[in-house]
C-alpha positions as CSV (number, residue, x, y, z in Angstrom):
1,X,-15.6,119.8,-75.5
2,X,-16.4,122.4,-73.0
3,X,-18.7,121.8,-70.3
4,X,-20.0,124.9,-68.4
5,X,-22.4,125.0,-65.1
6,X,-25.3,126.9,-67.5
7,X,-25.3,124.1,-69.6
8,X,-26.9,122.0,-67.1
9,X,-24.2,120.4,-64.6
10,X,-26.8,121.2,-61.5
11,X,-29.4,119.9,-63.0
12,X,-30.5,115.8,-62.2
13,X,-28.8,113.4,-64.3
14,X,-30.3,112.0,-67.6
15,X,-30.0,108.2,-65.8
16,X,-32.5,108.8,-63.6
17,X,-30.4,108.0,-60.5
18,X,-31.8,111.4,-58.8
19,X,-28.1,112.7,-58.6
20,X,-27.0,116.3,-59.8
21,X,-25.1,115.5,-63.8
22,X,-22.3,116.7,-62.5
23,X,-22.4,114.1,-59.2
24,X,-23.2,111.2,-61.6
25,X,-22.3,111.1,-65.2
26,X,-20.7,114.3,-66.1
27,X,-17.4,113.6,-68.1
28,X,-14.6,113.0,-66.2
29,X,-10.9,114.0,-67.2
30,X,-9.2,111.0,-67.8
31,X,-6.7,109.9,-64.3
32,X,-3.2,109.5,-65.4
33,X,-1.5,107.8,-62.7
34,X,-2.6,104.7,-59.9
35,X,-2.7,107.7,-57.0
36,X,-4.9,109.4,-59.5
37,X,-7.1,106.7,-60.5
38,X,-7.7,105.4,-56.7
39,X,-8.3,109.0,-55.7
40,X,-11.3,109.1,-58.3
41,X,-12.4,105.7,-58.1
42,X,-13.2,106.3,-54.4
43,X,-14.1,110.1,-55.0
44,X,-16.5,108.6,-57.4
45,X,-18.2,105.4,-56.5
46,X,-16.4,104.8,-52.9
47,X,-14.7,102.1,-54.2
48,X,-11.3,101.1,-52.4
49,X,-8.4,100.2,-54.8
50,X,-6.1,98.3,-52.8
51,X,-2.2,99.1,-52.9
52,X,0.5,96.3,-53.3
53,X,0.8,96.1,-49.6
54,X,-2.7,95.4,-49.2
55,X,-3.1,93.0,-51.3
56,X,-0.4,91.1,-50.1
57,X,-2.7,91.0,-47.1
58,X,-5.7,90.3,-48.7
59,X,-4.0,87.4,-50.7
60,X,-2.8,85.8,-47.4
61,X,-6.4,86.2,-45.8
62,X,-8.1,84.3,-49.2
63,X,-5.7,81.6,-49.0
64,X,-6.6,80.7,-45.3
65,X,-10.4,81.3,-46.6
66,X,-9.7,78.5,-49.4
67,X,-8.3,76.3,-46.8
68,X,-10.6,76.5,-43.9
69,X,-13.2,76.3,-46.7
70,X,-11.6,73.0,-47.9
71,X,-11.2,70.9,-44.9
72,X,-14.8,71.9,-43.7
73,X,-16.1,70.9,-46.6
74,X,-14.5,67.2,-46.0
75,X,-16.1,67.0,-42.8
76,X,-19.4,67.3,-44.1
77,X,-21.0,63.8,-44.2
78,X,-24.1,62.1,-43.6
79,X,-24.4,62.4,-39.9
80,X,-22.4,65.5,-38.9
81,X,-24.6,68.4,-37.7
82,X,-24.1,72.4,-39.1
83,X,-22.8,73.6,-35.4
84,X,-20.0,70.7,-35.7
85,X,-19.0,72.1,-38.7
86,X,-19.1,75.7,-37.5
87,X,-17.0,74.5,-34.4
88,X,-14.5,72.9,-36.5
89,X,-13.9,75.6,-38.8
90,X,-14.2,78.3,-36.0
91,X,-11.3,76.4,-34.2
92,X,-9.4,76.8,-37.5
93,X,-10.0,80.5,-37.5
94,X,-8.4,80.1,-34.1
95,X,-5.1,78.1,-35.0
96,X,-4.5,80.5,-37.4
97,X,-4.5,83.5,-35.3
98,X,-7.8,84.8,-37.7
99,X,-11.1,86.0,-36.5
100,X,-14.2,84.6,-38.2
101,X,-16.1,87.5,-40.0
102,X,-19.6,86.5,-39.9
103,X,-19.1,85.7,-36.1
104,X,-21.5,88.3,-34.5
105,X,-21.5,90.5,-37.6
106,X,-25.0,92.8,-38.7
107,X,-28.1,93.4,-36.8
108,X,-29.2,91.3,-35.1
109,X,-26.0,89.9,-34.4
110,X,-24.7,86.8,-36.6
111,X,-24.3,83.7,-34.0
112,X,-21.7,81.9,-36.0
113,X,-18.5,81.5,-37.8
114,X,-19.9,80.0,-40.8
115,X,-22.7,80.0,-43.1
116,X,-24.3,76.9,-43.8
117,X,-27.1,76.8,-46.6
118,X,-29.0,73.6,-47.2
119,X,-31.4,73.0,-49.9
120,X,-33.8,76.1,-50.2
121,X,-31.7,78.2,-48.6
122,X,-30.1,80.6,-50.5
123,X,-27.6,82.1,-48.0
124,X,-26.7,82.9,-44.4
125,X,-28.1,79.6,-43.1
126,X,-27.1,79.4,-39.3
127,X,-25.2,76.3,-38.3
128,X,-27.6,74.4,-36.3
129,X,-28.0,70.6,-34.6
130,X,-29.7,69.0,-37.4
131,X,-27.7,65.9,-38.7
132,X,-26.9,66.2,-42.8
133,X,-28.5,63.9,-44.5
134,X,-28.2,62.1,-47.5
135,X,-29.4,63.6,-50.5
136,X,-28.6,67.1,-48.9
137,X,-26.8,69.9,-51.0
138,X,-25.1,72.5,-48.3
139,X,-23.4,75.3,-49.2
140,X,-20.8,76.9,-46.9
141,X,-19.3,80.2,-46.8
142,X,-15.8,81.0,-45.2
143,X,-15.1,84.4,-44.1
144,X,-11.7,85.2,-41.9
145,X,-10.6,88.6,-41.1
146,X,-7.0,87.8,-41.1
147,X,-4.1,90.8,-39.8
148,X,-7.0,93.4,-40.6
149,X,-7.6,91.9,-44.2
150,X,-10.4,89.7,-45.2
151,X,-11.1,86.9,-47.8
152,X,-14.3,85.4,-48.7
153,X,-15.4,82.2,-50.6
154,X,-18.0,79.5,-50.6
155,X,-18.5,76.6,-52.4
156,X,-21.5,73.5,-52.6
157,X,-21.0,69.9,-51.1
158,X,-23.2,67.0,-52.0
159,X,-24.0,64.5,-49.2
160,X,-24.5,61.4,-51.1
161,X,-27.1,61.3,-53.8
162,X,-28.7,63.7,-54.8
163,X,-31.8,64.3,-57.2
164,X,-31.4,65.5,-60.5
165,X,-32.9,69.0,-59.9
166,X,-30.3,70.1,-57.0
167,X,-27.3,68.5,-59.1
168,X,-28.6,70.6,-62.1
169,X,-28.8,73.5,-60.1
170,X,-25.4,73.4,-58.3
171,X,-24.1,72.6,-61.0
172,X,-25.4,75.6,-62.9
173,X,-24.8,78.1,-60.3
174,X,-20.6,76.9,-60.7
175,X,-20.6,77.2,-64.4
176,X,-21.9,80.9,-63.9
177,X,-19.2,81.7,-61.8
178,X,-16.5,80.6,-64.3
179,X,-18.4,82.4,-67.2
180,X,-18.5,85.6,-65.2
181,X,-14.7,85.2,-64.2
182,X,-13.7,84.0,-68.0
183,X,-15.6,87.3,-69.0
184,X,-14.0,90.0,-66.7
185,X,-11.5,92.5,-68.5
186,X,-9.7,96.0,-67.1
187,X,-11.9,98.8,-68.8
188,X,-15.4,96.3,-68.9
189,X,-17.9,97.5,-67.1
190,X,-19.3,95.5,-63.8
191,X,-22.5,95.0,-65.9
192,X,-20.8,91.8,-67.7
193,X,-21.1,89.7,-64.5
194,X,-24.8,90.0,-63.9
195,X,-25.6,90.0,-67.6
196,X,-23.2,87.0,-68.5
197,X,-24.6,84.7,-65.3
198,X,-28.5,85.6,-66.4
199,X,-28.0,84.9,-69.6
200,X,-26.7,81.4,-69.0
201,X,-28.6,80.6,-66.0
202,X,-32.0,81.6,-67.9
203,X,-30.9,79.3,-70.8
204,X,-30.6,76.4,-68.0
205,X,-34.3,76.9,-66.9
206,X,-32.8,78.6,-63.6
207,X,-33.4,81.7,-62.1
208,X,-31.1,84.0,-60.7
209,X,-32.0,86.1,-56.8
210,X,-32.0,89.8,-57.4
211,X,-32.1,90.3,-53.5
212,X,-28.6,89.9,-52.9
213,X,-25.4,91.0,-54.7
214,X,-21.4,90.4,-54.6
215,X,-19.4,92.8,-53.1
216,X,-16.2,94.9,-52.9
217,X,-14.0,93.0,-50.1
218,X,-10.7,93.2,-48.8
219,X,-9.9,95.9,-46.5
220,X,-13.8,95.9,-44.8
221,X,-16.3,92.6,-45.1
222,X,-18.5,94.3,-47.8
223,X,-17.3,97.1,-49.7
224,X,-18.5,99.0,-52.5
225,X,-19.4,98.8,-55.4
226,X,-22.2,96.2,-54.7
227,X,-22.3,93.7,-58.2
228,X,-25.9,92.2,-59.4
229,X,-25.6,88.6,-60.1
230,X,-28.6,89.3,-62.4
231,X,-29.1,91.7,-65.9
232,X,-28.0,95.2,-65.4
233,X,-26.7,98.1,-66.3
234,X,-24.0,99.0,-63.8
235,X,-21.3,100.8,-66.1
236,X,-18.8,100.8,-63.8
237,X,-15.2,100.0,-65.6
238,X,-12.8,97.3,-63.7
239,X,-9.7,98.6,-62.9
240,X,-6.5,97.1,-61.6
241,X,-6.1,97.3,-58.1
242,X,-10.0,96.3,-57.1
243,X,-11.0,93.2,-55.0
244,X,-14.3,91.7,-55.1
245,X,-16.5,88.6,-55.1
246,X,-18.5,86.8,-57.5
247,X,-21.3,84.1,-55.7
248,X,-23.8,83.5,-58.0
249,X,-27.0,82.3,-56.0
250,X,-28.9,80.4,-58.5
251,X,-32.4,78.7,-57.9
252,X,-34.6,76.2,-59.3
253,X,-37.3,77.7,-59.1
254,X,-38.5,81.3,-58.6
255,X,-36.0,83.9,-57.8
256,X,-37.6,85.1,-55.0
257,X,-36.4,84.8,-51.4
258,X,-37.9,85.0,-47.9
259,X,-36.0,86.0,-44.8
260,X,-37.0,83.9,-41.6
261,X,-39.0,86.4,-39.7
262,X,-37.3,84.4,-36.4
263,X,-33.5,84.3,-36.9
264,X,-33.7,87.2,-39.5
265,X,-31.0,85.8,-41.6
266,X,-31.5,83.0,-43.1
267,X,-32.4,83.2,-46.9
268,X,-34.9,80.8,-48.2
269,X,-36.7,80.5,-51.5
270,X,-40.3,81.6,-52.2
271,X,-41.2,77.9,-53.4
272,X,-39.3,75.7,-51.5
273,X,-37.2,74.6,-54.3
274,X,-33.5,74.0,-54.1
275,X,-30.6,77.1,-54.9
276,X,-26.9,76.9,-54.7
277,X,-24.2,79.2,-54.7
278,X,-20.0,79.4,-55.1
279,X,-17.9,82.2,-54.5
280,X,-14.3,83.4,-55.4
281,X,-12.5,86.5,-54.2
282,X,-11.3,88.2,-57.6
283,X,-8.4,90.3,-58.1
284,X,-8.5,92.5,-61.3
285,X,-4.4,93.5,-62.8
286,X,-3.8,95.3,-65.4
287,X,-3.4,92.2,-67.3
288,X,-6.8,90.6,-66.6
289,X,-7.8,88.8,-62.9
290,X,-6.7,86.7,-60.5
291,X,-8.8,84.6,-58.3
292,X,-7.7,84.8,-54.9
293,X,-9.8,82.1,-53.4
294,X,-8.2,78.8,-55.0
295,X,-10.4,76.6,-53.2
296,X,-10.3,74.1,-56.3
């Protein structure tokens, strides 16, 4: 089929996006070789496929994720303030010759090396002096920028007991992440992970925030294309060579967050209920994934 400028290439596109046809879905020839496909995958959508050397590097920095991730999370107990956490993991960060990726990151600047997300928060809780208590669900989220290369995980701890609505909840946001990784296929389109996690996270009585998204990660902290958690209709197709995170943030209640108007980061939920989150670091082949972040 021949496509010519009169037939309507300048004009907007039928999505809606408010792009010219010919900047958004105009028929593309088909690439033919992995120089050809990253050059139109970042021509394209500004997405970054990664090269064999860089994801050796990007391997290396989400193994030291998984493990700084680990040991944190076995410090966590009744008793043990955020900050002490932060400190410990920070000096981690620092044994291993990484820098910690949230540490000063955004505007305004984010004080930490950590994130630590109790109850209603959602995500980006900063590490404070308040003792964890029993009943408590905290998620933390592990960042290092390691030889230029970053990794990313998170994953939720239970201090002691907890009620049945925050073990429901954490438990719902981890089976969403292994749906969305069990569903992920070269030539799928990104819109399976937002669309595979609502649908089970719905059927739970859950809800699933719509105010943050996963991300493109590797050679940069967040990287494009940015991947709805929640029902969508981003057509996208995986190809080999792309990193990127899955971290479901599921809540209890409403999906609704607020920001804290004081520290500006921290995530909470509109109704005070509980939300949980885990996160892996995904590596799509051209047989299927790998999950870079084997912090189970």
């Amino acid at each position: 089929m021949i496509l010519k400028d009169e037939h309507g290439r300048n004009d907007p596109c039928w999505c809606g996006s408010g792009k010219k046809w010919k900047k958004c879905h105009y028929p593309q020839p088909e690439p033919q070789n992995r120089a050809d496909i990253a050059k139109f995958y970042f021509d394209r959508y500004h997405i970054l496929l990664k090269t064999p050397e860089e994801i050796r590097g990007i391997r290396a920095a989400c193994a030291l994720a998984a493990d700084i991730l680990n040991a944190t999370c076995e410090k966590a107990k009744a008793g043990v303030t955020t900050s002490e956490l932060n400190d410990y993991a920070h000096g981690l960060h620092v044994k291993a010759h990484a820098i910690p990726g949230p540490l000063h990151f955004g505007y305004p600047p984010y004080p930490k090396s950590i994130c630590t997300s109790l109850n209603e928060v959602i995500c980006h809780g900063i590490p404070d002096d308040r003792p964890l208590q029993e009943g408590d669900i905290l998620n933390i989220d592990v960042s290092p920028i390691l030889n230029g290369y970053y990794g990313d995980c998170s994953r939720m701890v239970f201090i002691g007991n907890v009620s049945p609505e925050k073990a429901h909840v954490s438990k719902v946001s981890y089976d969403c992440l292994k749906r969305a990784i069990a569903a992920l296929k070269p030539g799928l389109p990104f819109s399976i992970i937002g669309n595979t996690i609502e649908a089970y996270a719905t059927a739970q009585g859950c809800s699933v925030v719509n105010q943050f998204v996963a991300h493109g990660v590797g050679k940069e902290f967040h990287e494009e294309p940015q991947i709805p958690h929640y029902r969508n209709t981003l057509d996208i197709p995986m190809v080999a060579g792309m990193t990127f995170t899955i971290e479901p943030m599921i809540n209890a209640g409403v999906r609704e967050a607020v920001i804290d108007p004081i520290d500006q980061w921290t995530a909470r939920t509109k109704d005070g209920k509980p939300s949980a989150q885990w996160e892996h670091t995904i590596l799509m082949t051209n047989e299927g994934y790998e999950v870079l972040t084997t912090w189970e």
